[in-house]
C-alpha positions in Angstrom: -26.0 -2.3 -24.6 -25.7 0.9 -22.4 -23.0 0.5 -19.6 -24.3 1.3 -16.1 -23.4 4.9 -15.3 -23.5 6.3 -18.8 -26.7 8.3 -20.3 -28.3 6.6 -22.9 -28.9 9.4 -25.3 -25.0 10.3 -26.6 -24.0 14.3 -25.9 -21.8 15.6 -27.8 -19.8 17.7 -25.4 -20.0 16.4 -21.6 -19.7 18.7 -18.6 -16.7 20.4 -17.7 -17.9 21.4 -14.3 -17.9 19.0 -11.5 -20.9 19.3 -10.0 -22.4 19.1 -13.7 -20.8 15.5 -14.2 -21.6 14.4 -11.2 -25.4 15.0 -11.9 -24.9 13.0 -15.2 -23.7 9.8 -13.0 -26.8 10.4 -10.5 -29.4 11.0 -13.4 -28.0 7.7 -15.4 -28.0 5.7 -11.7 -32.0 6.9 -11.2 -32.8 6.4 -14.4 -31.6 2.9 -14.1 -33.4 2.5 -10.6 -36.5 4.0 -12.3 -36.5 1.5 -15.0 -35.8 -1.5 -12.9 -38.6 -0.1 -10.0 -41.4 0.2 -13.4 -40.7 -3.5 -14.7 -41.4 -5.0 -11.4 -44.2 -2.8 -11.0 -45.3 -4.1 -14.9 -44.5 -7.8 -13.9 -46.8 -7.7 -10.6 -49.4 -6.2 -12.9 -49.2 -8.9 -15.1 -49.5 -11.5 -12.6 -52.7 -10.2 -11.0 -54.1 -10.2 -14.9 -52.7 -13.5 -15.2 -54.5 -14.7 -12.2 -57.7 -13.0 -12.7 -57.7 -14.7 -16.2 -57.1 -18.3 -14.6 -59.8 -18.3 -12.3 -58.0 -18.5 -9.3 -59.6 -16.3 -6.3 -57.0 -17.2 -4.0 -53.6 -16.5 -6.6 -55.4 -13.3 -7.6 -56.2 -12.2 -3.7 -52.4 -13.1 -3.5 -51.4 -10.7 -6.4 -53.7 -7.5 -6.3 -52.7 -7.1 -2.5 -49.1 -6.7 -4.1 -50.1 -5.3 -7.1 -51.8 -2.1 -4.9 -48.8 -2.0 -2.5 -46.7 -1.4 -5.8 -48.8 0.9 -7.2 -49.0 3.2 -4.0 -45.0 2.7 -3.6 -45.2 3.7 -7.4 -47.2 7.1 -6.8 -44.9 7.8 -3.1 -41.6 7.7 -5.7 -43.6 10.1 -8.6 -43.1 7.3 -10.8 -46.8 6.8 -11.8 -49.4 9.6 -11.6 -51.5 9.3 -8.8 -54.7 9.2 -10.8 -53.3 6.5 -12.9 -53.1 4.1 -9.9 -56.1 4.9 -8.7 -57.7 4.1 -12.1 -55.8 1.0 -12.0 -56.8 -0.2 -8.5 -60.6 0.5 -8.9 -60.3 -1.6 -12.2 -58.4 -4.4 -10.4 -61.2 -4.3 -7.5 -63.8 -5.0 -9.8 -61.8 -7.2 -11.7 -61.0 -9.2 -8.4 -64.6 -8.6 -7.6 -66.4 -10.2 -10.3 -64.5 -12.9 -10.3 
């Protein structure tokens, strides 16, 4: 398991300059904040399918409202394209539509 502040791929010669390390400690700490920001995005995702799949018109009210806040925070931090989450929120609108 990767320690927190280390790169996950292995380089063979690390920086000597300063400002060089430093950006390897900033790019390990975003890619970490990256990661945990896209699981949560994935989980609220899930829930709203989940929901949807259940029946339940209030749960899945409930869940796309913060499955689209997630997706626009998503497209504000260029984490997800913003085509992508707009595909994604027309699909759960007619998903939470139909229902």
């Amino acid at each position: 398991m990767p320690k927190i502040g280390v790169p996950k791929q292995e380089v063979n010669t690390l920086p000597n300059i300063k400002s060089a390390k430093k950006r390897v400690k900033v790019t390990a700490a975003k890619s970490l904040q990256n990661q945990m920001f896209k699981t949560n995005l994935k989980t609220s995702l899930k829930k709203f399918e989940a929901a949807v799949a259940a029946g339940d018109k209030a749960a899945a009210k409930e869940a796309y409202t913060v499955a689209v806040s997630k997706l626009d925070k998503a497209v504000a931090k260029n984490t997800m394209h913003i085509n992508a989450a707009a595909r994604k929120k027309s699909q759960f609108t007619l998903k939470l539509n139909n229902m």
